[in-house]
Every structure is written in C-alpha cells, then in structure tokens.
C-alpha positions as CSV (number, residue, x, y, z in Angstrom):
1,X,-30.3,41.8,114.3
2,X,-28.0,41.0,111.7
3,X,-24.1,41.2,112.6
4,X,-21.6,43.5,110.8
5,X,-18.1,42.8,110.4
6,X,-15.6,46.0,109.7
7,X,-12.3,46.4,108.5
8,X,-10.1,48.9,109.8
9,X,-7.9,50.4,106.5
10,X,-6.1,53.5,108.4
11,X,-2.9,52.4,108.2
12,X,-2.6,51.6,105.1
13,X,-5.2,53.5,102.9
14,X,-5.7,56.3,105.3
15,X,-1.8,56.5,105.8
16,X,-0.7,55.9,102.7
17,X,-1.4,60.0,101.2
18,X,-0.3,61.3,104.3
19,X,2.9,63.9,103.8
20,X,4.9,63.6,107.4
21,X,6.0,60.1,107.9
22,X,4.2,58.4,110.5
23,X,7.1,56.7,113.1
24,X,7.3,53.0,113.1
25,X,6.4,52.7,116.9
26,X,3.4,55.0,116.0
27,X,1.9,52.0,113.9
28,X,2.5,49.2,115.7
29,X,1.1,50.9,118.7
30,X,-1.8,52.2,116.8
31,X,-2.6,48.8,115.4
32,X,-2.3,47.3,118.8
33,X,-5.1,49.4,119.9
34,X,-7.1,48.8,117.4
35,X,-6.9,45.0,117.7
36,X,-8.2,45.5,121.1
37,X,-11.5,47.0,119.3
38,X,-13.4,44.2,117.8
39,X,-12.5,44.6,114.2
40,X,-12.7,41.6,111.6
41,X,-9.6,42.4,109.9
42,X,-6.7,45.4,110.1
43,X,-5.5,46.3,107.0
44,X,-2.1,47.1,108.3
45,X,0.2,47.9,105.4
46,X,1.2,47.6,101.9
47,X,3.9,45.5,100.8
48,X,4.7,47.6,97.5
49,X,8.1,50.0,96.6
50,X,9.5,52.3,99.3
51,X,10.0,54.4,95.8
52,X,5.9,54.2,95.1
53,X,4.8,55.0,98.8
54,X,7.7,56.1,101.5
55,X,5.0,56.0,104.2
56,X,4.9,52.5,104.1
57,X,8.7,51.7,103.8
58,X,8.8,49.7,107.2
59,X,6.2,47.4,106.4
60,X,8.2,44.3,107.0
61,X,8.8,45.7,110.4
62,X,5.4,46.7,111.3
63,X,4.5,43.4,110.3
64,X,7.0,41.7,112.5
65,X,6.1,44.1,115.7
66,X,2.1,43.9,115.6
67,X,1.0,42.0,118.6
68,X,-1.5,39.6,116.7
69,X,-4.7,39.1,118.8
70,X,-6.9,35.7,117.6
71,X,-9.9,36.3,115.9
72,X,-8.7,39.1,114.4
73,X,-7.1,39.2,110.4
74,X,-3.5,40.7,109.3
75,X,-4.5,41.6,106.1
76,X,-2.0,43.7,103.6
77,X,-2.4,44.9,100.2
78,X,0.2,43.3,97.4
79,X,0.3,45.2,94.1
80,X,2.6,42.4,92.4
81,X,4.4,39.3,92.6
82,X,7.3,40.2,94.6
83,X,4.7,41.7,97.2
84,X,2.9,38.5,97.5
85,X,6.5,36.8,98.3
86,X,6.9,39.0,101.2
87,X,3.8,39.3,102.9
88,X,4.3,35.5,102.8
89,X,7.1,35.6,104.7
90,X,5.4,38.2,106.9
91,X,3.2,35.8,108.0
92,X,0.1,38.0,106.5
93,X,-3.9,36.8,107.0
94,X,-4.6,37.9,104.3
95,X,-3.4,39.1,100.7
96,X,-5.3,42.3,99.6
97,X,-4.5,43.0,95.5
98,X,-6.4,45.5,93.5
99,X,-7.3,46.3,89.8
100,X,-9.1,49.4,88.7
101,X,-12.0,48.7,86.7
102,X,-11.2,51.7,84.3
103,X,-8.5,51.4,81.7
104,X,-7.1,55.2,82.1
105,X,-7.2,54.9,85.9
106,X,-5.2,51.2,85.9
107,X,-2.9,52.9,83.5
108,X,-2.4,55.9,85.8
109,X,-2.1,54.4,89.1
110,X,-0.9,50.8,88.1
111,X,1.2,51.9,85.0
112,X,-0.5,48.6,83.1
113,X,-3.7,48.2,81.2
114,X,-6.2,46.2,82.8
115,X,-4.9,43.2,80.3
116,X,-1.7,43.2,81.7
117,X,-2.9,43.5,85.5
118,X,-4.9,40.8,85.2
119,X,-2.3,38.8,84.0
120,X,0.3,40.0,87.2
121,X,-2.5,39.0,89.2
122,X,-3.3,35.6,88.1
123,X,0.7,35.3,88.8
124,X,-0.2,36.2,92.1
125,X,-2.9,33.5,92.3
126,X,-0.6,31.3,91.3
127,X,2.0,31.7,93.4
128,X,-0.3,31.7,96.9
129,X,-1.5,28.6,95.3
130,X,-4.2,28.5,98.5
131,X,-1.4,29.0,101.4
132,X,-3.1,32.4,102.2
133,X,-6.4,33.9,100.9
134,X,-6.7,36.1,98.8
135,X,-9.5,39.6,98.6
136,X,-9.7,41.2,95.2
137,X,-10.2,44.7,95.3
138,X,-11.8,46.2,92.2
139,X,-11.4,49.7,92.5
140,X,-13.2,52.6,90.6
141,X,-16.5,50.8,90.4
142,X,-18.9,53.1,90.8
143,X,-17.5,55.8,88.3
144,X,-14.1,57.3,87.4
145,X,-13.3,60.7,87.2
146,X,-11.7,60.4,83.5
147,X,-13.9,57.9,81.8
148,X,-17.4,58.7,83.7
149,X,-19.8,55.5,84.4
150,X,-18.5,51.9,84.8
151,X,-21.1,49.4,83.5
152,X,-22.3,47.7,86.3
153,X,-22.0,44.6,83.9
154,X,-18.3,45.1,83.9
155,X,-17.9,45.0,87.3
156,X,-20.3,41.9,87.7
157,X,-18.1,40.0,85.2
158,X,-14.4,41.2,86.4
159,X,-15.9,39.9,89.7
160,X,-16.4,36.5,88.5
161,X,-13.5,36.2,86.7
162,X,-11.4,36.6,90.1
163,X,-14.2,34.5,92.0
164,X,-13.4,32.0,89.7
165,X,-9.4,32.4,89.8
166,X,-10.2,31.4,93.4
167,X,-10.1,34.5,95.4
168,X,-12.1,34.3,98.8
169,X,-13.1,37.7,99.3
170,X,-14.4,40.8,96.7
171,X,-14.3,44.5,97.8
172,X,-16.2,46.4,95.5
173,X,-15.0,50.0,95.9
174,X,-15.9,53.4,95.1
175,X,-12.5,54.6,95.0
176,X,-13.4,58.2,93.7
177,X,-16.3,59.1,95.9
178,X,-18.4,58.8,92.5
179,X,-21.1,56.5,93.9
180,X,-25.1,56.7,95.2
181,X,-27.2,55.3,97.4
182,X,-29.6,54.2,94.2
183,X,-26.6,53.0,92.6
184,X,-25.4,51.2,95.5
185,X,-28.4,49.1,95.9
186,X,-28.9,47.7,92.1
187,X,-24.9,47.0,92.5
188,X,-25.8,44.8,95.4
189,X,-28.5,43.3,94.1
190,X,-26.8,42.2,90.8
191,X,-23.3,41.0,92.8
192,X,-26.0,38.9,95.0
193,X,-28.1,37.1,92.2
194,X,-24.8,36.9,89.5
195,X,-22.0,36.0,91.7
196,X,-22.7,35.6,95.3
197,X,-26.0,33.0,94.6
198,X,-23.2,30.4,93.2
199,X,-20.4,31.1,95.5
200,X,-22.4,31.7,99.3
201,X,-18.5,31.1,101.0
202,X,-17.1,34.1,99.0
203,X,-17.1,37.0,101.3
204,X,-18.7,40.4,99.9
205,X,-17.3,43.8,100.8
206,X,-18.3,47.4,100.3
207,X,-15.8,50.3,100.3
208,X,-16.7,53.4,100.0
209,X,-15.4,57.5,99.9
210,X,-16.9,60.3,101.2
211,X,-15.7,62.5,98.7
212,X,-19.5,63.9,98.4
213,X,-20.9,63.1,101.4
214,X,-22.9,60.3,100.2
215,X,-20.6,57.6,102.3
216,X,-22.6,56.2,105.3
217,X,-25.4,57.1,103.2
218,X,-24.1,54.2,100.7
219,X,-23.4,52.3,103.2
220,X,-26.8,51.8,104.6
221,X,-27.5,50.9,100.9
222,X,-25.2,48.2,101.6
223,X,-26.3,46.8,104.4
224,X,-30.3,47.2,103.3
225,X,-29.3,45.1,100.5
226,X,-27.7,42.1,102.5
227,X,-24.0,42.8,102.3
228,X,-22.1,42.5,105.5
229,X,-19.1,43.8,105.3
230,X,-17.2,47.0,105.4
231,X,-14.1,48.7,104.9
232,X,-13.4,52.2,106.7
233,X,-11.1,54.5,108.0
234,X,-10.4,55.7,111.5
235,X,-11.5,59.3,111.6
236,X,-11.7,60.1,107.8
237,X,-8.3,59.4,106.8
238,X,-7.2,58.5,103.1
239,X,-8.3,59.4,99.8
240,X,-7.7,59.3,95.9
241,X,-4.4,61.3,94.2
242,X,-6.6,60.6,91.0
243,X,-9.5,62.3,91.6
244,X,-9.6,66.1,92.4
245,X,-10.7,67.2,95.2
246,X,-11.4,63.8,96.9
247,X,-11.3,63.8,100.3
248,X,-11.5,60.4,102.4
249,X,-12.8,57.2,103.3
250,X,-15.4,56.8,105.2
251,X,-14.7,57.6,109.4
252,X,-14.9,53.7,110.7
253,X,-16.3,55.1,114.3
254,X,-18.8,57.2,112.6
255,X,-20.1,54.3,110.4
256,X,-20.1,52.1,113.5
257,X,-21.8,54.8,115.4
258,X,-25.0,54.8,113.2
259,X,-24.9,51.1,112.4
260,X,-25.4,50.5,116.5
261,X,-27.6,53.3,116.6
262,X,-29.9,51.7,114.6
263,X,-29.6,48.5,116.4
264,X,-27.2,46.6,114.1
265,X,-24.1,44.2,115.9
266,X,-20.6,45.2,114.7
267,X,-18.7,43.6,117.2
268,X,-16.4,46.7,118.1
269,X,-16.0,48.3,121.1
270,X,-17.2,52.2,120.0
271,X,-16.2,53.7,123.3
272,X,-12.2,52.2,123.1
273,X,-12.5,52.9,119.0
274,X,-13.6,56.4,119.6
275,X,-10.5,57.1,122.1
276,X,-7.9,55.6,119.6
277,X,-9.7,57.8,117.1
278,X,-9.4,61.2,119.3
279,X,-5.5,60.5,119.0
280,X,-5.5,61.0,115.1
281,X,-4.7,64.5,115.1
282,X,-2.3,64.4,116.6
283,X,-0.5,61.6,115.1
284,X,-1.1,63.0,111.5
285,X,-0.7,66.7,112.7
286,X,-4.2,67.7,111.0
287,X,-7.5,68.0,111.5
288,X,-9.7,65.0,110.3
289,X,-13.2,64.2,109.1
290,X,-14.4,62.0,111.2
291,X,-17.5,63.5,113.4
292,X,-18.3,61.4,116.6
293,X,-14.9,61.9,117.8
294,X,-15.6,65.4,118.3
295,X,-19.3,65.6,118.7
296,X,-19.7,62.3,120.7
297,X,-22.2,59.8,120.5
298,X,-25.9,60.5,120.6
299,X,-26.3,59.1,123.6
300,X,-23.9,61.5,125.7
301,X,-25.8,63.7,127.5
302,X,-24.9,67.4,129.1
303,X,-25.4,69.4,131.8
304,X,-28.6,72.7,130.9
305,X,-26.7,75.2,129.9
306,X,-26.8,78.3,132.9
C-alpha cells in the first residue's frame, strides 16, 4: 500500500491564532514528543515580527531547544527576507514562504499585492541560493471568501512559476475551508499532468481546513489522486482570521486514523500521537476538534454495558 508522509503544523499554524501565550518549555517539549511520532516534517515556528504574531516571539529559542531527531525535517515558515536570514542561522530544514493566490487576501494578510510578493519572494530565492530548500505555500487556492472561485489555471501557473524559481516543495492550500472533494481531485489531476509530469523530484502537498467539514473528506481526494503528502494539525487547532467563522485545520491523528484504517502506511506512531494529542486542552485551555482523541480508535473495544 502506498506510503503517506505527514506534516505536523500545530505549533505554528495551529498556535499561531491562539489568545494565551503558550510557554516556551511548552513547545519545545511538545515538539519533542512529536518527533518521537514518525512525522516527515514539524512545522515548528514562524520566523516573522513579534509585533505580527506575539505567540511566536521565541522562535529563535524554540529553534535552538528542539531536540532534532534524524529523519525527521525542522521546517519554519519565512514571510520575508529578514526571516529567511534567521531561520538560516537557526539551522532550519526547511524554509516554508507563502503567497495568497487572491489579490484582496495577499493585500489583507501580506499588506502587498501579489506583484510585490512575488517579487519579496524571489529575494528570498535568491538569498537561500540552494543552502536550504525551499516549500511554496500558495494559500487560498480553492476559493476566497472576498473574491469567490480561484481559477484552477491560476493556481497551475503560479505553481510553475515558483517550480521554476527552484522551490523543492508546493503546498497547495485551502486556507479558507472553501474546497471539495470534486474540486480536490480535477486540482490534482491538473498539478500532476501540468507541473508534476516535468518536475517528478518536486514534492506535492495538500493542506486543507475543516471549516465545512469537508477536510478528510478532501483529503481522500488527495490521496485517490496520487498525491502523498499532507499537512495537519494536532487535534483541530488553527484557522483563518480572514474568513468568518473558519474553524481549523484538519486534526493530524484523525486524518492518520482513517488513512491506516483503510490500510494506507503513514509512518506515525497513532497510539504515542494520540496521547500527545489528549494533552492539547490543556495546554491551549480549550476544547478542540479533533475526534479520535476522545472517541478512540475503531479498534478499541468495551466492556457490554450492564
């Protein structure tokens, strides 16, 4: 059965939104854990203002205190050129940078047009120069909340513009919760035969919200439709400040949890994932999403009821 690699976005896209500052020795620790897991890649922080996001303020530290286990990525997301310089000097995996593929969405969350992002980005390119890779994250691809439908051929084309900048990796994300299972598949279809046919070393991932319940339901799409990789979040947490009502990303363990059902290899450990994910409440101080942290996995069994 084919294998299915996953990466963990918690701390960084799940934390991000969250009001209470999560302590320092929180992360690390958390992270820690879930490099014992199995994951492909931990998406462990952002390198961006302490102004823009105060969650992730100790980034360089977290960075510096993560006990890196082999085999397993340090990736971080870098929304400019002075980001890229320190997750250099953290020693980062991998650098993560985004662009919304909607001009009134770039312009509210990146405060640029997409013009003017691509152009801070291909700075960015130029400054790795190769040292580190570099995944492009091309958020809002499966609709925005101001503008409605994204051409698909927009996305196909952005996609090969930063393939062809040199960028290893392409997360294609439904930032807003927007997308379908329908939509999912002729999305995967056209990013196999237009940009993955020519480039079969750069690495595809899906990203997806559950803002409508449609997530694992999309990813299945995914993963009927070849693609292989995955970003979620432990128990539920994250979400979009730019689209109402949007609730998270998809619950990693409960993604995991039908993927093995089904008889798919993801490499992680569900039963040491599903105890770092029954600590979430408590470290967030809310309920969460996620569902096979509370209802376990179909294969517990019970005592008859008397």
């Amino acid at each position: 059965m084919t294998r299915i690699y996953f990466n963990e976005v918690a701390t960084r896209d799940g934390f991000q939104i969250e009001p209470e500052f999560v302590p320092t020795d929180t992360k690390v620790a958390l992270i820690d854990a879930l490099s014992e897991c199995g994951y492909a890649k931990i998406e462990v922080t952002s390198f961006t203002s302490p102004r823009a996001i105060p969650m992730l303020r100790d980034a360089d530290e977290v960075m510096g205190r993560i006990r890196r286990v082999p085999g397993v990525e340090y990736t971080v997301l870098v929304p400019n050129r002075r980001g890229a310089e320190r997750a250099l000097e953290a020693k980062a995996d991998e650098l993560n940078l985004v662009m919304s593929i909607s001009e009134s969405l770039n312009r509210a969350n990146l405060r640029m047009s997409m013009a003017e992002s691509f152009a801070a980005l291909q700075d960015v390119f130029k400054l790795v120069d190769g040292r580190t890779p570099i995944n492009m994250s091309l958020s809002c691809a499966f609709g925005c909340p101001i503008e409605g439908d994204v051409p698909q051929q927009s996305i196909i084309e952005w996609a090969k513009r930063f393939a062809d900048l040199g960028a290893r990796g392409l997360s294609i994300c439904d930032t807003t919760g927007m997308g379908h299972p329908a939509q999912v598949s002729r999305m995967v279809e056209a990013l196999q035969n237009e940009v993955v046919k020519t480039r079969p070393e750069l690495q595809l991932t899906l990203h997806f919200h559950n803002t409508r319940g449609m997530g694992l339901a999309n990813v299945l799409a995914g993963v009927q439709g070849g693609v292989v990789r995955f970003d979620g979040s432990l128990a539920g947490l994250g979400g979009c400040t730019y689209a109402p009502g949007a609730s998270g990303n998809i619950s990693s363990e409960d993604a995991i949890h039908m993927l093995e059902a089904m008889g798919y290899d993801t490499g992680i450990d569900l039963d040491r994932l599903l105890g770092v994910a029954r600590q979430m409440p408590g470290i967030v101080g809310h309920d969460v999403p996620g569902q096979v942290a509370k209802a376990g996995r179909i294969t517990d069994l019970h005592p008859a009821p008397v």
